[in-house]
C-alpha positions as CSV (number, residue, x, y, z in Angstrom):
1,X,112.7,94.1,75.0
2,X,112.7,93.9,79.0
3,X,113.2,91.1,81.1
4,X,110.4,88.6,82.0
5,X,110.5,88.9,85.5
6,X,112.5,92.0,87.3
7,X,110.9,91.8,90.7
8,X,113.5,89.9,92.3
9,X,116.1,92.0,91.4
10,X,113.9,95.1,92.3
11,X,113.3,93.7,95.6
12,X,117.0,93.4,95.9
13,X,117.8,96.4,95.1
14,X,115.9,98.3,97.6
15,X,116.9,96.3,100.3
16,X,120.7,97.1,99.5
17,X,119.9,100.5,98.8
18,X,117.3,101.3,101.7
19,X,117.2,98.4,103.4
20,X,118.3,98.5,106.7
21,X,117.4,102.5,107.4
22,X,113.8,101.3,106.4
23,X,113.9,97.9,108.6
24,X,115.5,100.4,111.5
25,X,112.5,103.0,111.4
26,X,110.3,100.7,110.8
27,X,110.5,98.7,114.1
28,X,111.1,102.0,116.0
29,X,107.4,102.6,116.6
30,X,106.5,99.5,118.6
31,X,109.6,99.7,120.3
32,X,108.8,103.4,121.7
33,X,105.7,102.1,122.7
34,X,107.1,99.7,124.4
35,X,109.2,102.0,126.1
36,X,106.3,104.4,126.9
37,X,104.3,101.6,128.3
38,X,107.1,100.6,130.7
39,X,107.8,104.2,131.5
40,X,103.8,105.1,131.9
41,X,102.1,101.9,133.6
42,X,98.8,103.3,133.3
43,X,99.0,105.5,130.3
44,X,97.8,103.7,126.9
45,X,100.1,103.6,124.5
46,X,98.2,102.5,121.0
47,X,97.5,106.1,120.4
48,X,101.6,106.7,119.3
49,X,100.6,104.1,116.4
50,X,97.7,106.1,115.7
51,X,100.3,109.7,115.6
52,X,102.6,107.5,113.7
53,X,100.7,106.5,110.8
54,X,99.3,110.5,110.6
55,X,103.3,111.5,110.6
56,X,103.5,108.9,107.5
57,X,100.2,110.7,106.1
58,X,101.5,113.8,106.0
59,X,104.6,112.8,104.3
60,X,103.1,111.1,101.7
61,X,100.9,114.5,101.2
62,X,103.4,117.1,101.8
63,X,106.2,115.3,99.3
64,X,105.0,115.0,95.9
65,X,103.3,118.7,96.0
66,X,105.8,120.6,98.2
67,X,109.4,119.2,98.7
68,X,109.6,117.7,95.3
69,X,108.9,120.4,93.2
70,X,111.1,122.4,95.0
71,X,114.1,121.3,96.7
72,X,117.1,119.7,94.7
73,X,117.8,115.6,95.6
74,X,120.6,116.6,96.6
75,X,119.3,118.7,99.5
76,X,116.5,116.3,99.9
77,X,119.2,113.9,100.7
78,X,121.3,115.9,102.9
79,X,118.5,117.2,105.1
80,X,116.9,113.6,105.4
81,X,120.3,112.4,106.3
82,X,120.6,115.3,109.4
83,X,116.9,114.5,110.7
84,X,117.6,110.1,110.4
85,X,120.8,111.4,113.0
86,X,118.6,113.3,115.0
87,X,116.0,110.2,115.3
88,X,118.8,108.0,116.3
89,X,120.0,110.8,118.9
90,X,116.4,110.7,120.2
91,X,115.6,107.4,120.1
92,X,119.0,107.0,122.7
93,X,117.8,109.5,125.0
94,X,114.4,108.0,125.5
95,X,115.4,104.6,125.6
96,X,118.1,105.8,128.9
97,X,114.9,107.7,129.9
98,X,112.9,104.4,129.8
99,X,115.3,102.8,131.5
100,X,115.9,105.0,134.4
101,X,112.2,105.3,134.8
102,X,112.0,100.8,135.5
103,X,113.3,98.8,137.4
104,X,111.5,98.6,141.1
105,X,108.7,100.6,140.1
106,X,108.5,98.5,137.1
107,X,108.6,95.1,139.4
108,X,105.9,96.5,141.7
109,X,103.8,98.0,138.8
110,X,104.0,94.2,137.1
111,X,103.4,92.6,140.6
112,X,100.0,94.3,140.7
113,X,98.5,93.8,137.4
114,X,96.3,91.4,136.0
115,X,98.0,87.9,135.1
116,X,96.5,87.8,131.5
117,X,98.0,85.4,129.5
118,X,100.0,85.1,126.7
119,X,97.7,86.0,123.1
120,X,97.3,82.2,121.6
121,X,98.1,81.3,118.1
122,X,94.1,81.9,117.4
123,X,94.0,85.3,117.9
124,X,97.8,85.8,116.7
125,X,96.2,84.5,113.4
126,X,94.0,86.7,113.2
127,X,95.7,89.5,113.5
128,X,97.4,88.5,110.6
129,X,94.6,88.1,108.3
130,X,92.9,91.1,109.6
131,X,96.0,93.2,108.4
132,X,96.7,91.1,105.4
133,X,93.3,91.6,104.0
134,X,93.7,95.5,104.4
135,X,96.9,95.6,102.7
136,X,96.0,93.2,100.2
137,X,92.6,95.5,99.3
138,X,94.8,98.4,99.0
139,X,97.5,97.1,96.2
140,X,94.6,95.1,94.5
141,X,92.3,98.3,94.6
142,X,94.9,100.5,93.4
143,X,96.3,98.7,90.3
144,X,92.6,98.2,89.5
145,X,92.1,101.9,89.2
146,X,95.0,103.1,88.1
147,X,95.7,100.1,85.5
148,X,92.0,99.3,84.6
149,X,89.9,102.1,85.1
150,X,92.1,105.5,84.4
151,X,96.1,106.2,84.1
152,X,95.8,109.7,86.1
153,X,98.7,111.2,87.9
154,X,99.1,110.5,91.7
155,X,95.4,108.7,91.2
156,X,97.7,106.0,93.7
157,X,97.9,108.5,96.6
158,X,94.3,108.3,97.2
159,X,93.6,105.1,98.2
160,X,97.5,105.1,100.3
161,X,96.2,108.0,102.0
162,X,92.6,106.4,102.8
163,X,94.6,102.9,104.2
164,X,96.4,105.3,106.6
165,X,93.5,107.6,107.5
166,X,91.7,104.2,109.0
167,X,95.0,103.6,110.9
168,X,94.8,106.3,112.2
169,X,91.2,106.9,113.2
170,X,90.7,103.4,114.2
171,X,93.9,103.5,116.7
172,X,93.2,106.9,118.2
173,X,89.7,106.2,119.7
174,X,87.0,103.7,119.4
175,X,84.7,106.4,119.3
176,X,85.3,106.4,115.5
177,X,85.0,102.7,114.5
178,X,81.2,102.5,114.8
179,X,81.5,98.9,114.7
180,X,77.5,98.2,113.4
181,X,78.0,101.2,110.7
182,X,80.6,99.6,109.2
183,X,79.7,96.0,109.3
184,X,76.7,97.2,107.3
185,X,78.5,99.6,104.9
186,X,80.9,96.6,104.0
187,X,78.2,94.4,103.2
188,X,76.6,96.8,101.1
189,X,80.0,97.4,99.2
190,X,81.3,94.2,99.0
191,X,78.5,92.7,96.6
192,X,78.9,95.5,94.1
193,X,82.2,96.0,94.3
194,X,82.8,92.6,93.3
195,X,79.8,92.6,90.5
196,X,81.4,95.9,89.0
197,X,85.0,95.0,89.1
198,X,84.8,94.7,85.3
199,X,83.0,98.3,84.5
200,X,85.4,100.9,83.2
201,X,82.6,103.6,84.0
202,X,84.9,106.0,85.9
203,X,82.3,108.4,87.6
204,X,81.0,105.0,89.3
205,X,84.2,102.8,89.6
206,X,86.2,105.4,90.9
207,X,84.2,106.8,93.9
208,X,82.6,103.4,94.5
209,X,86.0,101.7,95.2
210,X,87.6,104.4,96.9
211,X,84.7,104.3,99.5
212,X,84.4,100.8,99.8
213,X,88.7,100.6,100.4
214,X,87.8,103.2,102.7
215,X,84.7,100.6,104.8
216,X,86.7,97.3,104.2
217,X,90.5,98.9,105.8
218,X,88.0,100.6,108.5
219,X,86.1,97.2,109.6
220,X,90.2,94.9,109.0
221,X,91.7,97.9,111.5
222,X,88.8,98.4,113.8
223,X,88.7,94.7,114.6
224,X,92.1,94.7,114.7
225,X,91.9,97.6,117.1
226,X,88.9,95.9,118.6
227,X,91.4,92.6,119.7
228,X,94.0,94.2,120.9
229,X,95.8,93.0,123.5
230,X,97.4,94.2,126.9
231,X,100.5,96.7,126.6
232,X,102.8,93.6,127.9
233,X,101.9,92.3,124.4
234,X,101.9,94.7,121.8
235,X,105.5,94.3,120.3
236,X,104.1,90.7,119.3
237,X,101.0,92.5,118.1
238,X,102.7,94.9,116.2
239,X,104.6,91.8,114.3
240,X,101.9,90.1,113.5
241,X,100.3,93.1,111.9
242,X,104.2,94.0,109.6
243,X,103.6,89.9,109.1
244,X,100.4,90.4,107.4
245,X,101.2,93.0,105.5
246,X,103.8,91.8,104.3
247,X,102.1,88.6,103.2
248,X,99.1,90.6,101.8
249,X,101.9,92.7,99.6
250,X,103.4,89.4,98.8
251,X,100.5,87.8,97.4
252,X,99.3,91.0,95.4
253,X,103.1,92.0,94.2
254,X,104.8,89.2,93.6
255,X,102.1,86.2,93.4
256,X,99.1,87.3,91.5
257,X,101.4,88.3,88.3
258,X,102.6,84.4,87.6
259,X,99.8,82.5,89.3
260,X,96.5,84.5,87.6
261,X,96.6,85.5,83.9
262,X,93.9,88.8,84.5
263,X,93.6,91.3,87.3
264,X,91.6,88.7,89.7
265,X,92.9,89.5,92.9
266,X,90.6,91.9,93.3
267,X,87.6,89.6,93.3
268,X,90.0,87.4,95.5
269,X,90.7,89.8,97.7
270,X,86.4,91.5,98.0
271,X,86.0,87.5,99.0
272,X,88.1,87.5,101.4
273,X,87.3,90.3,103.2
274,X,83.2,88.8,103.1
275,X,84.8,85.7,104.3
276,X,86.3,87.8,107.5
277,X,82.8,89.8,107.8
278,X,81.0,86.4,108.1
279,X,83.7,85.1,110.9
280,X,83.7,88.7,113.3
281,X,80.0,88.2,112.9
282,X,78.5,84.8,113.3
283,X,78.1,85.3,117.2
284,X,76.5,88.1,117.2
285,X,72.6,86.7,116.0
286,X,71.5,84.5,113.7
287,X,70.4,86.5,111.4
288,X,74.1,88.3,111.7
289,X,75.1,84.9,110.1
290,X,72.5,84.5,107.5
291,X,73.2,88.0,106.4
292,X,77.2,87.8,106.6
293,X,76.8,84.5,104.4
294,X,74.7,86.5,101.9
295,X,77.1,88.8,101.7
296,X,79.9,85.9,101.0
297,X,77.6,84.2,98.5
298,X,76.7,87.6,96.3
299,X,80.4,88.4,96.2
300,X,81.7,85.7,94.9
301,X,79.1,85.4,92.6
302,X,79.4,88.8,91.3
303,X,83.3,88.3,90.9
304,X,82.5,85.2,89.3
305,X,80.3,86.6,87.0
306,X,82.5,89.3,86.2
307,X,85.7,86.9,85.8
308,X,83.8,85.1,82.8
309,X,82.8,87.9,81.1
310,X,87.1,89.3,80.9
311,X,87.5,85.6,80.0
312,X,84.6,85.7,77.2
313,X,85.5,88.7,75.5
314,X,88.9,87.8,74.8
315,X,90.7,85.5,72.7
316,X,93.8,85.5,75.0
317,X,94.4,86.2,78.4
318,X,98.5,86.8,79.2
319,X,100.0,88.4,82.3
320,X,103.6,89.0,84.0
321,X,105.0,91.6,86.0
322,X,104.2,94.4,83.9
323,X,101.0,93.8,83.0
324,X,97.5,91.7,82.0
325,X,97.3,92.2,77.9
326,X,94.2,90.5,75.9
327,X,93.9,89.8,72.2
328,X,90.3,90.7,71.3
329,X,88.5,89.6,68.2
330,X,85.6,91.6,67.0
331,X,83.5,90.9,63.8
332,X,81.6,94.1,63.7
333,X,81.3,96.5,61.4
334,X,84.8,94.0,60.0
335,X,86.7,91.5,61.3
336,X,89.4,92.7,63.3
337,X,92.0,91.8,66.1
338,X,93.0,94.1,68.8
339,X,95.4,94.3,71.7
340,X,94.1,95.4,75.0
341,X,95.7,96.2,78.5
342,X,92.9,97.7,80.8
343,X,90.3,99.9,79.0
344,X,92.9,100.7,75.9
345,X,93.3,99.4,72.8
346,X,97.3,99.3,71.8
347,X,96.6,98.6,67.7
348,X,94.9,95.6,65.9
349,X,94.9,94.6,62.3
350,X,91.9,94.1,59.9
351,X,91.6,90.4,59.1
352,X,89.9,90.5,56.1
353,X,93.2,89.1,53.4
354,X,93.1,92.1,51.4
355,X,92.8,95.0,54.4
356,X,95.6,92.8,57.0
357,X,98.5,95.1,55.7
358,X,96.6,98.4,56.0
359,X,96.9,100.7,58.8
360,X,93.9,100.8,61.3
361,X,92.6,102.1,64.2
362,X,94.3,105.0,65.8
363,X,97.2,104.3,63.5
364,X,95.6,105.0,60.2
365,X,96.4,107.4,57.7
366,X,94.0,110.5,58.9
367,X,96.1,110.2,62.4
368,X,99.5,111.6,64.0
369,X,101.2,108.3,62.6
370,X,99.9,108.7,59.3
371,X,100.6,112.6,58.4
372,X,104.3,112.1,59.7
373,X,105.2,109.0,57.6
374,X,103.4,110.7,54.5
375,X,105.4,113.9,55.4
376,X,109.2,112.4,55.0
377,X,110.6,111.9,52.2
378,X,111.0,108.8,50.2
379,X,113.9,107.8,50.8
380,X,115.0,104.4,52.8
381,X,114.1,105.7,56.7
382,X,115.2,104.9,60.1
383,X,112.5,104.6,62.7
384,X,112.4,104.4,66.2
385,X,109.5,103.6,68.4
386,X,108.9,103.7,72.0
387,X,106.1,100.6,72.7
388,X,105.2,97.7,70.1
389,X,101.8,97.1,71.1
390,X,100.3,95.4,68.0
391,X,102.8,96.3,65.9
392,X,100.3,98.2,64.0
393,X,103.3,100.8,62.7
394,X,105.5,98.5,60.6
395,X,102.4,98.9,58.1
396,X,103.9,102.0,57.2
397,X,107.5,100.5,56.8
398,X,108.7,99.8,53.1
399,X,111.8,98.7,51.4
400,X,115.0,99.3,52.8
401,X,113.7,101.1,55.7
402,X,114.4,99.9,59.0
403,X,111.9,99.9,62.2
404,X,113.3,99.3,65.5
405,X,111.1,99.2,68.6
406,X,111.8,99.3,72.0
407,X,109.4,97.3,74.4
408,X,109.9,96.6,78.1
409,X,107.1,93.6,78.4
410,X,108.6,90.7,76.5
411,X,104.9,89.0,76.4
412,X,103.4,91.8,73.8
413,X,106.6,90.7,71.7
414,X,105.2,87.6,71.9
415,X,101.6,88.2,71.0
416,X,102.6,90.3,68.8
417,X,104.7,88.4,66.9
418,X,102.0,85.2,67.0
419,X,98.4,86.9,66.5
């Protein structure tokens, strides 16, 4: 079996692999806009961010349908090698640009603005938690739907690509963060989001969480965009955001595996974001703040509700890095045991004494198990499997053959083994 706990050495791995080409590009945004702002004292330069995060949109499009398929890794590699030397070529020539362009007119250009002050640790704050609650509705959103509700390829690019798509709008014009539009739509969303976060019904789920991503990253980034501060400030604006995504990815990546034993960060995370609608709206009117606390109250309800029925229906509750896996008991039409990660049963046994060592479920004798292992000869076999799950297989094993599987999460060895 695997390794309890690889994410540190994954972690460390792509920073010695990718590190420091991905820590390079991805400060190079706020420093051109820092540059353009000193270079364009009356131009705005938040709209780069907004360009930025389209150039990473298309990307993330474009690769996985039209550069994959067809160009080798080793051209892939090559070309991005010759376009990362460009970048740094270009990133020279505007930075001599920028500075050619300061200097006295920058003095005089400074001497005449406002005198606004510094952004406090207030607002610096919430900055944070405005882009931590994004980032951490993305990653909680997308392993819901792609762990819990249906295993379908590239399923993940959807919600990536609706995170960058509010980026984008929100930072390009205010025109398209109708701030009372989506302050309703998230309160709408938020309650039943949270109440369905158990349902497995993928015509609802699926289009019901992808909008509601969609509302909750629009109202985090149009606030965001909402508080921004003067161009003098933006490179600590800019950290503040990488800060809190970063923390947000942190708490979904590497502290809901080994602090929660079920896929609760979502709940955690719908919360959250009601907790942030009831603090951008309690000013507004007083019946802003009875409705914002509504909204706080039904959500966590709902995703309480919907906790204790996971924790009711199962007879264990088990997670690490890989995964959340339940042991089910069921008494109905016959006593038997299951083992469950999302919506899929991986094998059970019959409980009844006289059925435990018989084949069930999708593992019985009608199915693709069954026909092989009736097909090869009698004669002492050597079998290899690829996943435990239950374990349901070895009811096929006899004398002198030898089973040997090969399973990544050590915790299904483990139940396995013990239920």
């Amino acid at each position: 079996s695997g390794e309890d706990n690889p994410s540190w050495r994954i972690l460390g791995l792509l920073t010695l692999t990718i590190g420091l080409p991905y820590f390079i590009l991805s400060t190079t945004s706020p420093l051109l806009q820092s540059w353009f702002a000193r270079s364009f004292h009356h131009a705005i330069p938040y709209r780069l961010f907004a360009l930025s995060n389209l150039a990473s949109l298309l990307a993330l499009l474009a690769y996985p349908f039209l550069v994959e398929p067809w160009i080798t890794t080793r051209i892939q590699s090559i070309a991005w090698s010759v376009f990362y030397g460009l970048f740094v070529c270009l990133c020279g020539y505007a930075a001599i640009a920028s500075m050619r362009s300061t200097g006295h007119e920058e003095k005089v250009a400074a001497d005449a603005a406002p005198k606004d002050d510094a952004p406090g640790a207030g607002i610096q704050f919430v900055w944070m938690t405005l882009a931590a609650t994004a980032t951490f509705l993305l990653l909680a959103v997308t392993t819901h739907i792609t762990q819990n509700v249906a295993s379908l390829p590239f399923l993940w690019i959807i919600p990536l690509s609706l995170y960058l798509a509010t980026f984008i709008l929100c930072f390009d014009h205010p025109r398209w963060y109708r701030r009372e539009v989506f302050l309703l739509l998230v309160a709408v969303l938020l309650p039943l989001m949270a109440w369905y976060s158990d349902s497995l019904d993928l015509k609802l789920v699926i289009p019901m969480y992808l909008l509601g991503l969609f509302a909750c990253c629009m109202f985090c980034h149009g606030e965001l965009a909402h508080i921004k501060p003067a161009p003098r400030h933006l490179t600590r604006y800019y950290l503040m955001i990488s800060v809190g995504g970063a923390v947000g990815g942190l708490l979904v990546g590497f502290g809901a595996p080994y602090l929660l034993n079920g896929y609760f960060e979502l709940v955690i995370g719908l919360t959250g974001c009601a907790l942030l609608l009831l603090y951008r709206t309690y000013r507004l009117a007083w019946w802003a703040l009875i409705g914002a606390s509504a909204v706080v109250g039904a959500t966590a309800w709902g995703g309480g509700k919907s906790i204790d029925h996971q924790m009711a229906n199962s007879r264990l509750m088990m997670r690490n890095f890989y995964s959340v896996i339940k042991v089910r008991d069921n008494q109905e039409p016959t006593p038997f045991r299951s083992l469950v990660h999302g919506g899929i049963m991986h094998g059970g046994q019959l409980m009844d004494p006289q059925y435990r060592l018989r084949p069930s479920s999708y593992f019985g004798t009608s199915s693709g198990y069954g026909r092989m292992f009736a097909s090869l000869p009698d004669a002492p076999r050597k079998v290899g499997i690829i996943g435990l799950g239950a374990g349901s297989v070895i009811a096929y094993g006899r004398k002198g053959d030898t089973f040997r599987f090969y399973e990544i999460n050590p915790q299904v060895v483990d139940v396995a083994r013990r239920e």
